[in-house]
C-alpha positions in Angstrom: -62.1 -116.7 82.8 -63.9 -118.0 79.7 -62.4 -120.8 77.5 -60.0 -119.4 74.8 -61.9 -120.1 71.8 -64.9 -118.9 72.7 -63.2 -115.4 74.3 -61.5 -115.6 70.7 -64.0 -115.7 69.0 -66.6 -112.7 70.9 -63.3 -110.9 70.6 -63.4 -111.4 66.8 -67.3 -110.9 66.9 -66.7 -107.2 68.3 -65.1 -106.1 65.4 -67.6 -107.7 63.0 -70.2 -105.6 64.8 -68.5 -102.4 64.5 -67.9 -103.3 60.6 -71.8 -103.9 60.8 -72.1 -100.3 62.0 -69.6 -99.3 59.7 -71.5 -101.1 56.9 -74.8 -99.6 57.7 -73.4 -96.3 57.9 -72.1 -96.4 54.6 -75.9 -97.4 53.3 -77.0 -94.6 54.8 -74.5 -91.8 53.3 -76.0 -93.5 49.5 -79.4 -93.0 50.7 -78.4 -89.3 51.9 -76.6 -88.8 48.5 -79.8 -90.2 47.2 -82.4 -87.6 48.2 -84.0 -90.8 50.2 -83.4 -89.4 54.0 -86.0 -92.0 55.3 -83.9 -95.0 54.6 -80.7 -92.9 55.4 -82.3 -92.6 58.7 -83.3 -96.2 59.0 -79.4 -97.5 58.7 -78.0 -94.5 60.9 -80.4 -96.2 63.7 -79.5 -99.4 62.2 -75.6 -98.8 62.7 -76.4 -97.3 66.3 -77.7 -100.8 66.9 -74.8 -102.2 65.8 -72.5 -100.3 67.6 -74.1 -101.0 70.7 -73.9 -104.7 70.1 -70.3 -104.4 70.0 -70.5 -102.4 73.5 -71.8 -105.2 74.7 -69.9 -107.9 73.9 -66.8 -105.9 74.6 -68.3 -105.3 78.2 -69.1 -109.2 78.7 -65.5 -109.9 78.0 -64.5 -107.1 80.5 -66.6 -108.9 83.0 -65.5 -112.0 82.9 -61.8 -110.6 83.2 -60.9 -110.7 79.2 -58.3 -108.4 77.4 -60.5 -106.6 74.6 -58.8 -106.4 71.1 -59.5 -104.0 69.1 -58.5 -104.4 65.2 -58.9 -102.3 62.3 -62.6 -102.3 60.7 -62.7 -103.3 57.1 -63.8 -100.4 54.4 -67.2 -101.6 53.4 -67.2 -102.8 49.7 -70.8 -102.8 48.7 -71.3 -101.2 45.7 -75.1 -99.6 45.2 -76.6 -99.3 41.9 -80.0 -99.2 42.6 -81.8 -98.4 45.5 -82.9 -101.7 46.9 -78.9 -102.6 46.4 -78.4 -101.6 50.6 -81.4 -103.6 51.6 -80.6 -106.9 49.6 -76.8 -106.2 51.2 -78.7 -105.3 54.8 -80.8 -108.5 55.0 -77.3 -111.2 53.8 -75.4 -109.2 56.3 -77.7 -110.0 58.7 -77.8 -113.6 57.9 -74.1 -113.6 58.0 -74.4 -112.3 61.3 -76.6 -115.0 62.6 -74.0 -117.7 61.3 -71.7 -115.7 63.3 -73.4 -115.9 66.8 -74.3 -119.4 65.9 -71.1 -120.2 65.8 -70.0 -118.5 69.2 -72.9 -119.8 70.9 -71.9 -123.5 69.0 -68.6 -123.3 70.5 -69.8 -121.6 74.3 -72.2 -124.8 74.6 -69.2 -127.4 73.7 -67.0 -125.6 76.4 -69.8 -125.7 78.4 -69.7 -121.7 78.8 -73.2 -121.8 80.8 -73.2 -118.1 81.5 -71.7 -117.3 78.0 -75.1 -119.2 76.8 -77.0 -117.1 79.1 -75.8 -113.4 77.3 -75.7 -115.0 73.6 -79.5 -116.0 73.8 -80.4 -112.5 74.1 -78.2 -112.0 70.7 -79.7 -115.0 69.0 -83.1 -113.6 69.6 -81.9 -110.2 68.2 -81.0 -111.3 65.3 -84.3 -113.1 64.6 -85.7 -109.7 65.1 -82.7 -108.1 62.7 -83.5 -110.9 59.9 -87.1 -109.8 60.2 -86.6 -106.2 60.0 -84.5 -106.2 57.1 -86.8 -108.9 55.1 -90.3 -106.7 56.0 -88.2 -103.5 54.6 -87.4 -105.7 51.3 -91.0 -106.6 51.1 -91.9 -102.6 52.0 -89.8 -101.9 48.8 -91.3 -104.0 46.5 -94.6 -103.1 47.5 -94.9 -99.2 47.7 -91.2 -98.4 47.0 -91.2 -98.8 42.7 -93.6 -96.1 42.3 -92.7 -92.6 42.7 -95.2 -91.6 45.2 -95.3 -94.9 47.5 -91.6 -94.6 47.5 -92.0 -90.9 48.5 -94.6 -92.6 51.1 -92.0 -95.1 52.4 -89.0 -92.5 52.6 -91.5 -90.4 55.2 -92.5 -93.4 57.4 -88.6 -94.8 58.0 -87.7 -90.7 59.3 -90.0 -91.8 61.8 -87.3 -94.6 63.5 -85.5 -93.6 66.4 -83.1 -95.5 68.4 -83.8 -97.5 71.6 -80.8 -98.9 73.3 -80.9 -102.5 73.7 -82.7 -103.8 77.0 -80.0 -106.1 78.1 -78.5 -106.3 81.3 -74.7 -107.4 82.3 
């Protein structure tokens, strides 16, 4: 059995992953509607991602003999205007995320949750590498992505993502 708030609060963090999915899905269908399948292809993987980290969690709690609760995921509210909108959105979502797991990992190590520490490092260093991802596309984008034909260049190299299912083990 793991403490109460920290059980609480991976419960809660499930469904802020599958609203990160959700989220991420939504920045794809603009870049679809956009003509731009590149970066509709680079949040599809990214929501995969996202998805998966929910999987996770919800199979940590199932472990440790936790009731999973689902709840209903929030409609994402971004509203793109231009097409560095999403990856402004992608990279404060991200950080948002972090403060998240900070928080869970914050409250595991003051309940003293040694093997909840253990499976939220690998998330902490995740979203290091999320952070990262989302700031180098930002930097792609102001780099290539304002003129027509390094945007066109861009678009081509994010088709090339695919998604790799997270390496940890439970």
């Amino acid at each position: 059995m793991l403490d109460k708030k920290v059980s609480k609060l991976i419960n809660e963090q499930v469904n802020k992953e599958f609203y990160s999915a959700y989220l991420y899905l939504d920045f794809s269908n603009y870049y679809y509607e956009a003509g731009l399948e590149g970066f509709g292809n680079w949040y599809k993987v990214q929501a995969q991602e996202e998805r998966d980290h929910a999987m996770l969690m919800m199979q940590y709690l199932q472990n440790a003999g936790e009731k999973v609760t689902l709840t209903a995921i929030a409609q994402p509210d971004k509203n793109m205007k231009k097409v560095d909108d999403a990856l402004h959105f992608g990279l404060e979502h991200e950080q948002y995320v972090s403060k998240l797991i900070n928080a869970i990992y914050t409250a595991a190590r003051k309940a003293d949750e040694y093997k909840t520490l253990q499976f939220l490092d690998w998330f902490v260093k995740e979203q290091v590498e999320e952070e990262k991802n989302a700031e180098a596309l930002i930097k792609k984008y102001e780099l290539f992505g304002k003129d027509a034909k390094g945007l066109y260049m861009l678009d081509n190299e994010l088709k090339t993502r695919v998604y790799a299912a997270p390496s940890l083990v439970l």
